[in-house]
N, C-alpha and C positions, 0 to 999 in steps of 0.2 A: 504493500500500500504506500510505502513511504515513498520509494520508487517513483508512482506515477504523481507523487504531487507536482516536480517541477512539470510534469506534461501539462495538466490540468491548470497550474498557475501560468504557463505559457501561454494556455489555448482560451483561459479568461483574458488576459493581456491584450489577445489579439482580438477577440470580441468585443475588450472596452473599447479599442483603438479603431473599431472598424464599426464601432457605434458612435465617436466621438466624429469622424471623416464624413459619416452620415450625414447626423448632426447639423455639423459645418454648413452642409451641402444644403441643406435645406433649409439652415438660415439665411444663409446666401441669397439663395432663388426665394424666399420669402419677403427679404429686406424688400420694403418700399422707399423711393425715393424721396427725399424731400418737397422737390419741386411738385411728387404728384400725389403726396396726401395735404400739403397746401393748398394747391390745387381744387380738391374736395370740400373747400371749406371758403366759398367763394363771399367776399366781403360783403357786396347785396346777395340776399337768399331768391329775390325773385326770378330764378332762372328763367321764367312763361315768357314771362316782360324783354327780357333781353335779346332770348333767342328769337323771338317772333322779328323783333325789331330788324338781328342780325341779318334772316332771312329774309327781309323786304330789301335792306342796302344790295347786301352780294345780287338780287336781281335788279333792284332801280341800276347796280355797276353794268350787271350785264346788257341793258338794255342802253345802256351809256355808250357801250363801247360801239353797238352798232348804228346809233343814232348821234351822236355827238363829235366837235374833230378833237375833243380835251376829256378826259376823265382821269376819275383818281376816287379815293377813299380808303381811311386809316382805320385797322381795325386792333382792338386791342387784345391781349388774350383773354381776358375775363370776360368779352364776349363772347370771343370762341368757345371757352369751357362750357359757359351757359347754354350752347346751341348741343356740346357734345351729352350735357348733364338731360336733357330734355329728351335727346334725339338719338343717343347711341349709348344706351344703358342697357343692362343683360337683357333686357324685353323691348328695347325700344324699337321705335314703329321702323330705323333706318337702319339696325344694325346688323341687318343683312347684308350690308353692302360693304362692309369689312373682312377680311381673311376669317376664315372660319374659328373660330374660336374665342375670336378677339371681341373686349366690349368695354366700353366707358374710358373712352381715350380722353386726353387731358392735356395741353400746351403749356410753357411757362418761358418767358425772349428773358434774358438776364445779358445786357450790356448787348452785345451780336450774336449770340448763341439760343439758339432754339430750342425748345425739351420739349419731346415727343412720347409717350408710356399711353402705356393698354393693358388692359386686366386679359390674361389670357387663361382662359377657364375661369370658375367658381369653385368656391371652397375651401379644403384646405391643401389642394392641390394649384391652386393658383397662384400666378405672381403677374409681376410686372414687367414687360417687357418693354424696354423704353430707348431712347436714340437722345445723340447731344448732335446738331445739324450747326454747319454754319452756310448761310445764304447769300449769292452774289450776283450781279450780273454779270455777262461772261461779255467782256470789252468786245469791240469790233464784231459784235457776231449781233443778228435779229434777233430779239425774241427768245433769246439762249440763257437760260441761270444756272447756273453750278451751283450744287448743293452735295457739300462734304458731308458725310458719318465719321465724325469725328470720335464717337464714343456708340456701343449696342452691348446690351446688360439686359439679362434677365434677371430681374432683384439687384444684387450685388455682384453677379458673376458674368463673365464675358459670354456675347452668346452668338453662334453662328451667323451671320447676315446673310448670305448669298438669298434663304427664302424668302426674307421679311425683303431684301431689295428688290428683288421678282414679285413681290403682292403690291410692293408700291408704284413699282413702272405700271403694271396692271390697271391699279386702280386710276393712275395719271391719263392711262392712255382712253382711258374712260372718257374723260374730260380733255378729248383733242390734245393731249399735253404728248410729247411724241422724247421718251426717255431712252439715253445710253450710258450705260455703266461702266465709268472705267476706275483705275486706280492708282491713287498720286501717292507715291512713297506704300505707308502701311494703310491708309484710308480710302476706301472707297469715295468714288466722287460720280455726281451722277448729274448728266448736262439735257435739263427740262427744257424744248423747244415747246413753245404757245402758240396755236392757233396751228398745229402742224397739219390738220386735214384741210385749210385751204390752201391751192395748189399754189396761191399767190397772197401773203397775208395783206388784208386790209386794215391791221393793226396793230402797234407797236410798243410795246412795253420799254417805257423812258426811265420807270424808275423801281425799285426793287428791293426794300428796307426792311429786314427784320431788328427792330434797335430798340429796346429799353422796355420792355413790354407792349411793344407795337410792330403790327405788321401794315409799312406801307405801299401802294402800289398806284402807279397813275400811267397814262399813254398818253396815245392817241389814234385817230383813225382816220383812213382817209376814204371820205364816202364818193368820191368820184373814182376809186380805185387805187390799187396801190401802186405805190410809186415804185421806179426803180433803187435798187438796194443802192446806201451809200457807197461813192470810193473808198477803197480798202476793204471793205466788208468782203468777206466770204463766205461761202452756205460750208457748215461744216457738214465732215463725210463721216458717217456711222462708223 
């Protein structure tokens, strides 16, 4: 008997340590981010009010760009949450239109950095899957933004991206946004063309700001047609 103690004290040793690595692991992928239990806790409670509002601007914008030669409109995140808190919660009426799984995403712009998180699952198998973006227009090109993955964590733990960047070209190209992914150093960089299903755009994105807890965005358009692309410009190749 005496014999197999050091066995049995090895083989407890290696179950606490392989319940301790567990553990870890699933505090890890537990951990919620700051930015998106903040988030949660939105400073007016009247989310109906804001998001309704949200949704009449982004269409008076759309209705802007084809009818007007000047548009623009600044949105801030605490509206966006308000439209995500309404509209893409585990039952909400939109949250079908998210990668399967995914529900009650959440935005937070700190200085020029973006913060993106989604509840993927329910329960106690759930965590947060969430993205650090930084946003730019891409000089000398049309209609071109570069948007770096600067950071992708499930909880606290680094988490694959190649799928979560294939749901989001997906869901862009929804919305005429025409995506190609490449990669600058260790960071994924992904260059969103706008308006890409006209063969010829007749509109132009001048400006392109994600800054201080604000998203802004203004053009133009040209309703007699579009003009030819400036000197220097070039159509970039996939």
């Amino acid at each position: 008997m005496r014999r197999r103690r050091p066995f049995f004290i090895a083989l407890a040793l290696l179950f606490a340590a392989g319940g301790v690595a567990v553990g870890g692991l699933l505090y890890g992928a537990k951990h919620e981010p700051a930015f998106y239990t903040a988030a949660n806790r939105p400073n007016d409670f009247d989310t109906h009010e804001r998001s309704a509002r949200l949704l009449t601007r982004v269409v008076d914008l759309q209705n802007d760009i084809r009818a007007k030669d000047e548009w623009g409109d600044t949105f801030t995140a605490g509206d966006v949450n308000a439209f995500f808190i309404e509209n893409l919660g585990p039952k909400g009426r939109l949250t079908e239109s998210l990668p399967k799984g995914f529900h009650s995403p959440r935005i937070a712009i700190e200085g020029d950095r973006l913060f993106l998180g989604a509840k993927y699952r329910e329960g106690f198998w759930s965590t947060v899957v969430w993205l650090e973006l930084k946003v730019w227009l891409v000089a000398e090109q049309t209609n071109v933004a570069a948007v770096e993955v600067c950071n992708l964590k499930a909880g606290g733990l680094p988490f694959g991206s190649q799928s979560i960047l294939d749901k989001i070209a997906d869901v862009a190209r929804e919305s005429s946004i025409e995506v190609t992914w490449y990669r600058n150093a260790n960071n994924p960089v992904g260059l969103f063309r706008f308006f890409a299903k006209q063969p010829r755009a007749t509109s132009q994105v001048l400006t392109l700001e994600v800054k201080d807890g604000k998203i802004m965005v203004a053009g133009r358009s040209f309703l007699d047609g579009a003009p030819a692309p400036p000197v220097g410009v070039t159509q970039l190749v996939p």
